[in-house]
C-alpha positions in Angstrom: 0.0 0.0 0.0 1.5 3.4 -0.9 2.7 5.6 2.1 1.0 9.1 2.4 3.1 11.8 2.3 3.7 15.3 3.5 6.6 17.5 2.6 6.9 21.0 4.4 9.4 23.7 3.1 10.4 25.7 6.0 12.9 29.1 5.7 13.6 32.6 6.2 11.4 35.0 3.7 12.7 35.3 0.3 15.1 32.5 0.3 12.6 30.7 -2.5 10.5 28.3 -1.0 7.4 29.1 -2.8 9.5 29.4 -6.7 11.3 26.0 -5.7 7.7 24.4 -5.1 6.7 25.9 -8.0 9.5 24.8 -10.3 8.7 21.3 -9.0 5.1 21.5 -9.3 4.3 24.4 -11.4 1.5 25.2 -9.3 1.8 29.1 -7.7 1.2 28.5 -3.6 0.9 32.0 -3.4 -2.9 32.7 -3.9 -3.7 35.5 -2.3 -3.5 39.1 -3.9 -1.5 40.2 -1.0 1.2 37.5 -1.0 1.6 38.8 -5.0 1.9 42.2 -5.1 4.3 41.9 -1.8 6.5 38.9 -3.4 5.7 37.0 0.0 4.2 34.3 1.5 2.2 34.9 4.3 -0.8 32.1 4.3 -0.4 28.2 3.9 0.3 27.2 0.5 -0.2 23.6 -0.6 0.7 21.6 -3.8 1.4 18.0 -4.7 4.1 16.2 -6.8 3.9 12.9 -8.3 7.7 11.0 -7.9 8.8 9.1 -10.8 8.8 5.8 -8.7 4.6 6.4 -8.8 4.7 7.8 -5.0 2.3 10.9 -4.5 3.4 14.0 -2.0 1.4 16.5 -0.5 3.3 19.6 -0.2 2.6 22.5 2.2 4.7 25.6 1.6 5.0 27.6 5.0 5.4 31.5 5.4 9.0 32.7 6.2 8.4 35.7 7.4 9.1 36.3 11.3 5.6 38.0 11.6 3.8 35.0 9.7 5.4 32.0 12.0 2.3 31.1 13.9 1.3 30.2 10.2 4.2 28.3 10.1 3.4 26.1 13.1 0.2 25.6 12.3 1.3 23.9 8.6 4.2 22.2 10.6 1.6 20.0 12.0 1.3 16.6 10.5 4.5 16.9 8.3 6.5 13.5 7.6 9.7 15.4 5.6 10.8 18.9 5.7 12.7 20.7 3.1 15.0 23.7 5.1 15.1 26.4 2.1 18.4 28.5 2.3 19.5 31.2 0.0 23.0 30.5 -1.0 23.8 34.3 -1.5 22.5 35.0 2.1 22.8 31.3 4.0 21.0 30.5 7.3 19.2 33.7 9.1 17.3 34.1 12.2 13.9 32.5 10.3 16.0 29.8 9.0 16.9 29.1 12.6 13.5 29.6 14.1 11.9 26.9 11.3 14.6 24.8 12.7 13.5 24.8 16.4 9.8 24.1 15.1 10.6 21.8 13.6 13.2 20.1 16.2 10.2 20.8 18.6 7.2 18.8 16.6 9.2 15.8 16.9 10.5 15.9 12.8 12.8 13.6 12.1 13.1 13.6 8.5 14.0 15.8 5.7 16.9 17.6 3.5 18.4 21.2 2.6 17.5 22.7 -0.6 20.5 25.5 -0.9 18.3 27.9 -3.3 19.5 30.6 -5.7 22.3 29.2 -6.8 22.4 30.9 -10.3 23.1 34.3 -8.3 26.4 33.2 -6.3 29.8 32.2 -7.5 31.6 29.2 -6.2 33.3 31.1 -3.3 30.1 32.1 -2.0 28.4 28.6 -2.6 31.6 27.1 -0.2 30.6 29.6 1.8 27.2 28.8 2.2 27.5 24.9 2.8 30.0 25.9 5.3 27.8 28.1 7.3 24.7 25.0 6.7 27.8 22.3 8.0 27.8 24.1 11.6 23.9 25.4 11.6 22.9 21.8 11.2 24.9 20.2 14.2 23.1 18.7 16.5 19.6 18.9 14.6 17.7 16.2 12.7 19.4 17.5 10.0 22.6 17.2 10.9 24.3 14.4 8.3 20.8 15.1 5.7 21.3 15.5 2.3 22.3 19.0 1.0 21.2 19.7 -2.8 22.0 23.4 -4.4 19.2 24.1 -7.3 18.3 26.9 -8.9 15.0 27.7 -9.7 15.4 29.6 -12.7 17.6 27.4 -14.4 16.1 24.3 -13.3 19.6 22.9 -11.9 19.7 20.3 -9.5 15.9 19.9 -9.7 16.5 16.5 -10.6 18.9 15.2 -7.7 16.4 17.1 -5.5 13.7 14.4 -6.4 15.9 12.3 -6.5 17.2 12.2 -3.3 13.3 13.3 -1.9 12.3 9.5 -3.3 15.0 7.6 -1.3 13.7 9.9 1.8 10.5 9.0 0.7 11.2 5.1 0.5 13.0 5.0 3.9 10.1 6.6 5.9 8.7 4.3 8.7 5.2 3.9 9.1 3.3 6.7 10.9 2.2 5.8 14.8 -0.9 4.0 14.0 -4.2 5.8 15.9 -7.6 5.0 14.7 -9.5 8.2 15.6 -10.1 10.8 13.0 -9.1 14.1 13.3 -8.3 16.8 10.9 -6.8 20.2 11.9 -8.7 22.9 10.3 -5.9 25.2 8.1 -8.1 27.0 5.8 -12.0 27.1 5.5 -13.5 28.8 2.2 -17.0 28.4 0.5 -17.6 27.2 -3.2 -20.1 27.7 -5.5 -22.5 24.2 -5.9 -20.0 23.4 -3.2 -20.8 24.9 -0.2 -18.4 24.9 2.4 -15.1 23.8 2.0 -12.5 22.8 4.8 -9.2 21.5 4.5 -6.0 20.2 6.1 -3.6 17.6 6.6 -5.4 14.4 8.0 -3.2 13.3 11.2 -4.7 10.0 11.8 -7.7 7.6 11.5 -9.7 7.8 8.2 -12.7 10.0 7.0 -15.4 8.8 4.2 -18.5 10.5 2.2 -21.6 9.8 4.3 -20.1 9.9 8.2 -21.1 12.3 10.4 -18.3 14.7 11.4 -18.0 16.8 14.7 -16.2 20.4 14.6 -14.8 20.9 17.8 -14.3 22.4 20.1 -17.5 23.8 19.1 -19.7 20.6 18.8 -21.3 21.5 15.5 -22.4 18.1 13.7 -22.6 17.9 10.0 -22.7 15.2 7.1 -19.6 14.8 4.7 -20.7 15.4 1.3 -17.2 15.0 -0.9 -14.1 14.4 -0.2 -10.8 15.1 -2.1 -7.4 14.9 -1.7 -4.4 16.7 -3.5 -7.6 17.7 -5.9 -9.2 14.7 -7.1 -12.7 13.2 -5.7 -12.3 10.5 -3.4 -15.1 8.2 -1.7 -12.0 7.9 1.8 -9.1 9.8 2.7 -6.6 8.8 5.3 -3.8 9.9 7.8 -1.0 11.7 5.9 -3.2 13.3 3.2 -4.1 17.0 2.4 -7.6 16.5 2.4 -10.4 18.7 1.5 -14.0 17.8 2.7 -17.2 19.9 2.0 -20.6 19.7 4.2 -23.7 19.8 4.1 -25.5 22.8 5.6 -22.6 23.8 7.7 -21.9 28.2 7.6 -18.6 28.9 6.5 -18.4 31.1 9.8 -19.1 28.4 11.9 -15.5 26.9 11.8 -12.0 28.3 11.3 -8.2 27.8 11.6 -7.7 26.3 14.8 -10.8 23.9 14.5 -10.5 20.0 14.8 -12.9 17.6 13.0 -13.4 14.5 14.5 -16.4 12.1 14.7 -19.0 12.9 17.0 -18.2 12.5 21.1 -14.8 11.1 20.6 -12.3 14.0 21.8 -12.1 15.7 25.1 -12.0 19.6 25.4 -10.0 20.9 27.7 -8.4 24.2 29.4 -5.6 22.4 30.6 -2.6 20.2 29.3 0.2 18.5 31.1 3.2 18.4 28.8 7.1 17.7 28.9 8.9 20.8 27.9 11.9 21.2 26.4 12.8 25.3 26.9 15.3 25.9 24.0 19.2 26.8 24.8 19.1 29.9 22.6 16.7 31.9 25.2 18.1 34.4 26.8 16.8 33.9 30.4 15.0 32.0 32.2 11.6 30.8 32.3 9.4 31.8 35.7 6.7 30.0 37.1 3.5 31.3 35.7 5.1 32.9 32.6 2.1 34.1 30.1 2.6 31.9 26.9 0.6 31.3 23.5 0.3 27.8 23.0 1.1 26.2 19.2 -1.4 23.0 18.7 -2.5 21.6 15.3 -3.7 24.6 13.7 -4.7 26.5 16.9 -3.2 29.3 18.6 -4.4 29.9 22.3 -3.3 32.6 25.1 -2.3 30.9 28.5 -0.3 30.4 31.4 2.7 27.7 31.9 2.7 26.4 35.7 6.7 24.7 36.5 5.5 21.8 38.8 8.8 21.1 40.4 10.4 23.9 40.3 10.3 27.7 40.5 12.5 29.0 37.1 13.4 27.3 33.7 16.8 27.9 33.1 17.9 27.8 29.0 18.2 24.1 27.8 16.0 22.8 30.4 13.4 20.0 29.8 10.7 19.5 32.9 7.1 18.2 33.0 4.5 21.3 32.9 1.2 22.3 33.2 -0.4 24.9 30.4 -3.6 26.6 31.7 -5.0 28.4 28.6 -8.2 30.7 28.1 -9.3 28.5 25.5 -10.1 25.0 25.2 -8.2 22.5 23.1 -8.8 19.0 22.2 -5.5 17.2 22.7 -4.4 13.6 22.2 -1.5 12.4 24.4 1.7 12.6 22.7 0.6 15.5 20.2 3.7 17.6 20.0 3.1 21.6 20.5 5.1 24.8 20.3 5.3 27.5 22.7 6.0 31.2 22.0 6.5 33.8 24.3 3.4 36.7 24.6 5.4 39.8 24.0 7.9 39.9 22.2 6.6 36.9 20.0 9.3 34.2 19.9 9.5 30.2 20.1 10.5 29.7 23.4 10.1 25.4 23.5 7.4 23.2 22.9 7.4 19.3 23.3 4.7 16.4 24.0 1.4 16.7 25.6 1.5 13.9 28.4 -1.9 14.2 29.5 -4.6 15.9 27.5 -7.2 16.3 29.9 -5.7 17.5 33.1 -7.2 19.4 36.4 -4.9 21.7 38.5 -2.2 20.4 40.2 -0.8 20.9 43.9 2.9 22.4 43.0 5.9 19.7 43.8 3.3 17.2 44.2 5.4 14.4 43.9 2.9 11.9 42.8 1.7 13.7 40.2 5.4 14.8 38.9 6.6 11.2 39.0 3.2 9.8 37.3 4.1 12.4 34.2 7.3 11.3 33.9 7.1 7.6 34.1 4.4 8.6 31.0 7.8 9.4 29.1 9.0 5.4 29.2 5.7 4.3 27.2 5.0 1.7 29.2 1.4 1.1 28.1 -0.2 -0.6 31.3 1.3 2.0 33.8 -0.3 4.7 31.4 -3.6 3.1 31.8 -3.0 2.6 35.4 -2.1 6.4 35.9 -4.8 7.9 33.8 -7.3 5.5 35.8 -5.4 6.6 39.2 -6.3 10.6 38.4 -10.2 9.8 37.7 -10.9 8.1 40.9 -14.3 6.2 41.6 -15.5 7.7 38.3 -13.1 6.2 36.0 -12.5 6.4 32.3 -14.7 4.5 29.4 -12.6 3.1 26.6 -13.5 6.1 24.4 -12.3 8.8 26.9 -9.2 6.0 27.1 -8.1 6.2 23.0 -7.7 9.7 23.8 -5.7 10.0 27.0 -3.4 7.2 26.0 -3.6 7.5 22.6 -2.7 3.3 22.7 -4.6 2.0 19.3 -8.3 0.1 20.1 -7.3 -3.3 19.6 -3.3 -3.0 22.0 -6.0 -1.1 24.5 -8.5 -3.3 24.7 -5.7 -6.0 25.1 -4.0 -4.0 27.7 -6.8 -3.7 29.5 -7.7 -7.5 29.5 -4.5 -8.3 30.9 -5.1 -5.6 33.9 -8.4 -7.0 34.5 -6.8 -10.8 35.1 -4.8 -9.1 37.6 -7.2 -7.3 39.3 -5.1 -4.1 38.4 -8.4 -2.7 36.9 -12.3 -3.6 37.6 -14.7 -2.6 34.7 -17.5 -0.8 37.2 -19.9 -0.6 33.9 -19.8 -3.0 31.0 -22.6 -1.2 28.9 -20.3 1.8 28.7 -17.1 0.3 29.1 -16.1 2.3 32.2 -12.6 1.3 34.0 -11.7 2.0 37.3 -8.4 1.5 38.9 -8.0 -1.4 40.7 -6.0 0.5 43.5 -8.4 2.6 44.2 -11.5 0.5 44.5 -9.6 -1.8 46.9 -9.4 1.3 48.8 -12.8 1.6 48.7 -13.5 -1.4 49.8 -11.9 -0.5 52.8 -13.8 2.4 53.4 -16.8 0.7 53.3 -15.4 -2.1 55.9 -14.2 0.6 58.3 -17.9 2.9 57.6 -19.6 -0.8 58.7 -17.1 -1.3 61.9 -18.4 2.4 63.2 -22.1 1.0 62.4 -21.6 -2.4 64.5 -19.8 -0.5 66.8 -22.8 2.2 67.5 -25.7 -0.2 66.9 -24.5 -3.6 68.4 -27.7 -4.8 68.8 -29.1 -3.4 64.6 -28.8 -6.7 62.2 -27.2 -4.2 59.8 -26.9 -0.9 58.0 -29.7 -0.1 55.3 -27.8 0.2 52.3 -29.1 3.7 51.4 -27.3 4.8 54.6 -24.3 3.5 53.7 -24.3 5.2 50.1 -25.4 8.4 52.0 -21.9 8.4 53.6 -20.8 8.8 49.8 -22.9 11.7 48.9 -20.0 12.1 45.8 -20.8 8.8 44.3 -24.1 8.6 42.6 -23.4 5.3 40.4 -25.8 2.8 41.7 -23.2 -0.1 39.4 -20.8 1.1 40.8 -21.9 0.5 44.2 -23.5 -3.3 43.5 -20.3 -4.3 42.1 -18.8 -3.0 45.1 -21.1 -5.1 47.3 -21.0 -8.2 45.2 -17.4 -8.3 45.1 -17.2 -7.9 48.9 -20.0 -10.7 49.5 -18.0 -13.4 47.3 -15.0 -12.5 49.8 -17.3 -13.2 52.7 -16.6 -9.7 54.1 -20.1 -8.7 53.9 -23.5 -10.1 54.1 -26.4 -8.3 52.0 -30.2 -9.1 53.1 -32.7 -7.2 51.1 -31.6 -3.5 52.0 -29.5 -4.4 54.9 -25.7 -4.9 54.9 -23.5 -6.3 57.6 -19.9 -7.2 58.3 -20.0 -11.1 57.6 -18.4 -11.4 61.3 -21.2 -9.2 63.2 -23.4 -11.0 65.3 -25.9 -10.0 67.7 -25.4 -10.4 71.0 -27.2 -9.3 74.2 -25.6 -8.4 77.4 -26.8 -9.6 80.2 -28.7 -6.6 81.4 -30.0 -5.9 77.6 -31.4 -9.4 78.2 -33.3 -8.1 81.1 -34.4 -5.0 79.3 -35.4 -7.4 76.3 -37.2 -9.5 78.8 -38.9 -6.8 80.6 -40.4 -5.1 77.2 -41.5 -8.2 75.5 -43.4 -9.4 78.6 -45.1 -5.9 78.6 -46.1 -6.4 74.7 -47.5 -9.4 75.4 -49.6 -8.7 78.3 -50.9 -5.6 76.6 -52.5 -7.2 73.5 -53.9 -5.0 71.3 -53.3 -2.0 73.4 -50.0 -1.8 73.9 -48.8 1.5 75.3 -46.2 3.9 73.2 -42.8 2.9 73.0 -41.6 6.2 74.8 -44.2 5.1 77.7 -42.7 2.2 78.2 -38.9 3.5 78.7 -40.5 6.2 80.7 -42.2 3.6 83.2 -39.0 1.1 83.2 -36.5 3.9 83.6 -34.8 2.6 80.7 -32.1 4.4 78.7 -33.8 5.4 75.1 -30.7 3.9 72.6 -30.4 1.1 74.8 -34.3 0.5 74.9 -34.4 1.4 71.2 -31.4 -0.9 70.0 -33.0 -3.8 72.0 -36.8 -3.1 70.5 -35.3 -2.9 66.7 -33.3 -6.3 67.5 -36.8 -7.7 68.5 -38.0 -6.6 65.3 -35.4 -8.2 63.2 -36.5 -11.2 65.2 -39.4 -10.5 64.1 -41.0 -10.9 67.8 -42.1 -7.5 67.4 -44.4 -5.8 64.9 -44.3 -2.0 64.2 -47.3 -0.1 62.7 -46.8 3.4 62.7 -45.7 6.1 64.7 -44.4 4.5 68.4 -46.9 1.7 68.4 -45.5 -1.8 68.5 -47.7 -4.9 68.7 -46.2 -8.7 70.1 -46.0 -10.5 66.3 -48.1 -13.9 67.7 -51.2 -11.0 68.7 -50.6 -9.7 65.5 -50.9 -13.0 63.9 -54.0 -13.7 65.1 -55.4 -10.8 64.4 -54.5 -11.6 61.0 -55.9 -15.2 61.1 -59.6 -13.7 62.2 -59.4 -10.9 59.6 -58.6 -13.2 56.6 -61.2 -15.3 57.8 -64.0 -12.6 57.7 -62.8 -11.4 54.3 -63.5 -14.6 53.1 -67.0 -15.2 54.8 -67.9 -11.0 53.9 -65.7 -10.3 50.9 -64.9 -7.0 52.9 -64.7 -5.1 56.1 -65.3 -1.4 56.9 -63.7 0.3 59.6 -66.5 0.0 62.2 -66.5 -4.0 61.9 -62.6 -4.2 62.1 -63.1 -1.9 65.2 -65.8 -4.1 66.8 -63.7 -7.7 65.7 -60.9 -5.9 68.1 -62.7 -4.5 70.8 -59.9 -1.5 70.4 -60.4 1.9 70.5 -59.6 4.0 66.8 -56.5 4.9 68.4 -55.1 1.4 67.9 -57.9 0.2 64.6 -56.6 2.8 62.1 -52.9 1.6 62.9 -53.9 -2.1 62.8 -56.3 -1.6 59.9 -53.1 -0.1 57.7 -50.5 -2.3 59.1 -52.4 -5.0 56.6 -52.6 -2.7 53.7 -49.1 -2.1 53.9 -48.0 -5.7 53.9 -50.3 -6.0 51.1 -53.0 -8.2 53.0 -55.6 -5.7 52.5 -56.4 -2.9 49.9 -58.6 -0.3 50.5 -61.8 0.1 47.9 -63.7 3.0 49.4 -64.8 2.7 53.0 -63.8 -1.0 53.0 -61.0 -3.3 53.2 -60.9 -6.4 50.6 -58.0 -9.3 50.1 -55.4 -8.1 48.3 -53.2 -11.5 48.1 -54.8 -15.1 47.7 -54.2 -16.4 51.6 
């Protein structure tokens, strides 16, 4: 399968980037009236050139002026191969050097020098000028690369440029694979019978006519109508393509540079990105905590601040793990390389890798946190998941919110996390949407739960258990009710906890009287059951016996557990074997009478309505009775 190629020219102004792509082309990158009445480029250009071994390249030809560079980043942005453009009657100058750190700083590793105007220099000035490339290029990615002189008048050394830009081309490795589709937006424009038109380089995953696309960070859906790339109509583009894709009923001023399309509910928006930095030797001074930056990502340009976490100053040459807070949101994917440049005066200052795309603010010299970014640096896949997982908590990640953090393709991800699963390094908390927690922190959890139970046994010896509700109510912060039954179910297979209906317990809790709670016990049921129907109120009863109220009350709920009491409502309590045969006598007039009204239950217990309208909905709500008018009837067959 053919490779898809980019090829960037990158340069100071005027040292004929946009004539050589021309003279290889012979398409004009400059298109707008601007950039030809002032001889310069100042937007993106793009072009393509077919190699004579059959392979296609996309070209983007990038602005070399120092007040057009932010232009320049943005184009840098999915480039495989870069071709440094240096006059030979003028040789490297501060854009040449500037391009260089971009391109050092998006991670290109590829490319070759085109030494340009070669017809306007003698051969002293030529030595010259390959001298002066020889000690620019030391310690670059270009150090060692190819340097071709060509002329673009004279056509000269055109052909060992493509040439040598085909064994480039046929050495390339294959681009890290990631399935999710996402275009940065570089240019947006409308056409007539078209409608609107955007287009870019295609960084990964794939794009086809028919799928639904998502502009974000805006969130605006719309349907792919036609797709082509390096001008001709194609039914699927994919990663390493200039592509151009047009909508339906999408408003040109609804997107712009900076943009990212994606398919629907896939990225994550964000104000804040932890990154490694790498603050370039040639600054002057140091870097302070907090310093006001602008922020280089895909396409976008966004004003912000750079928080040092382990440390107060950058000095020149330094690499650390940062945090950019930025007053717009982006939508990252981990390992995306960016470009800072300082706010005033506008220079590149550093750039590097975004280590975690979705970040929250971070306690400075928070050890944790510092160590957990730069262990991200090794690429070992499970720790990533584990760390990601360790930030979210109870709440956890779903596979989608995964692809993006870790940017580890589906198929090594879902695989990753099948392995951490076996180990118990990660429980799935909800398979419908594929939601991982760490396996660290649930354990945790399970001990807060334990220790929550422990208090409960401790303050209610004499309670079966906790109601469940009130146990989640300790939690108010967690409102996943799957998250809590796996959390139960996992502790009951340990034998840690027993669940009953809506009452948990510590497996080893048992209920135990002491020996005067036996004589309380004794003293109250005796009074139950001498009292019949017309027992007094609970709070009569500790009153008379000059009982303590929790101890009274712990021992009465025990003896409704035991189910030797019965409660009704309010503080009456009925002995359960008076209660069932109350029950026996009503069942059996319901089935003589069909149903009872109030006065005949009243007059079958000889009770005053104090104790009958209790009694009478004691049945109803076991579901004995239901209540059809003024009467009672069977609700259940008996």
């Amino acid at each position: 399968m053919e490779k898809n190629i980019i090829l960037g020219t990158a340069g100071h102004i005027d040292h004929g980037k946009t004539s050589l792509v021309k003279a290889l082309t012979g398409i004009e990158t400059d298109r707008l009236k601007e950039e030809k009445e002032r001889g310069i480029t100042i937007e993106l250009g793009f072009a393509s050139l077919d190699l004579p071994n059959g392979q296609h390249i996309g070209i983007v030809d990038m602005p070399g002026h120092e007040k057009f560079v932010k232009n320049m980043v943005a184009g840098s942005s999915g480039i495989d191969v870069v071709t440094m453009v240096i006059a030979a009657d003028e040789g490297v100058m501060p854009q040449t050097r500037e391009h260089m750190e971009i391109c050092n700083l998006m991670g290109i590793e590829h490319g070759m020098i085109a030494l340009t105007k070669t017809d306007m220099v003698d051969e002293d000035l030529l030595e010259l000028a390959l001298e002066d490339i020889n000690d620019f290029v030391q310690g670059t990615f270009l150090e060692d690369k190819p340097v071709i002189p060509v002329s673009s008048v004279t056509h000269e050394g055109l052909d060992q440029f493509i040439k040598t830009l085909e064994e480039i081309c046929s050495k390339l490795p294959e681009r890290k694979y990631s399935s999710i589709f996402r275009l940065p937006v570089d240019r947006v424009f409308s056409m007539k019978g078209f409608g609107t038109v955007i287009t870019g380089t295609l960084t990964s995953g794939s794009i086809n006519v028919g799928d639904d696309i998502m502009v974000y960070p805006k969130q605006i859906v719309s349907k792919v109508r036609g797709i082509q790339v390096h001008s001709s109509g194609v039914d699927t583009a994919g990663a390493g393509t200039r592509t151009a894709i047009n909508f339906q009923g999408l408003d040109k001023e609804s997107v712009s540079r900076g943009d990212i399309l994606s398919t629907p509910n896939t990225l994550i928006e964000s104000y804040m990105v932890d990154a490694h930095f790498h603050y370039l030797k040639s600054n002057a001074k140091p870097a302070k905590n907090r310093t006001r930056i602008r922020f280089h990502s895909g396409t976008s340009e966004i004003l912000g601040y750079m928080i040092l976490l382990d440390r107060e100053e950058l000095l020149p040459g330094d690499e650390a793990c940062v945090q950019f807070r930025l007053e717009s949101p982006v939508c990252c994917i981990k390992d995306d390389r960016y470009v800072i440049r300082s706010y005033s005066p506008v220079k590149t200052i550093g750039g590097g890798a975004i280590l975690n795309p979705a970040s929250q603010k971070h306690k400075q010299l928070d050890k944790t946190v510092i160590q957990g970014l730069e262990n991200l640096l090794l690429e070992d896949q499970e720790e990533t998941v584990l760390f990601f997982l360790s930030l979210k908590g109870y709440q956890g990640l779903s596979f989608a919110q995964l692809r993006v953090m870790t940017n580890i393709p589906d198929k090594k991800l879902a695989a990753n996390l099948q392995k951490l699963l076996a180990k118990q390094q990660v429980v799935q908390t909800d398979k419908d949407r594929q939601i991982y927690v760490n396996g660290a922190f649930f354990d945790k959890f399970k001990e807060k739960i334990i220790r929550k139970l422990e208090a409960y046994h401790s303050d209610n010896p004499l309670k079966e258990g906790m109601p469940t509700q009130e146990l989640k109510s300790k939690f108010q912060y967690i409102d996943d009710v799957k998250f809590f039954n796996l959390l139960f179910t996992k502790l009951s297979k340990e034998n840690l906890i027993i669940l009953d209906k809506n009452i948990v317990k510590l497996s080893t809790h048992k209920v135990a009287l002491q020996v005067d709670q036996n004589k309380v016990k004794d003293k109250i049921k005796k009074i139950y059951q001498t009292s019949g129907l017309t027992p007094p109120f609970f709070r009569t009863i500790c009153q008379d016996l000059d009982l303590d109220k929790k101890t009274a009350t712990d021992v009465l709920h025990m003896m409704i557990n035991e189910t030797s009491i019965v409660k009704t409502k309010d503080d009456l309590y009925f002995d359960a074997e008076e209660i069932t045969r109350l029950e026996q006598r009503l069942i059996k007039f319901l089935k003589d009478n069909e149903s009872i009204t109030t006065p005949e239950f009243k007059e079958m217990t000889g009770v005053s309505r104090k104790y009958v309208i209790p009694l009478i909905e004691y049945f109803d709500t076991v579901n004995l009775t239901i209540r059809v008018g003024d009467t009672r009837q069977l609700r259940r067959k008996v």
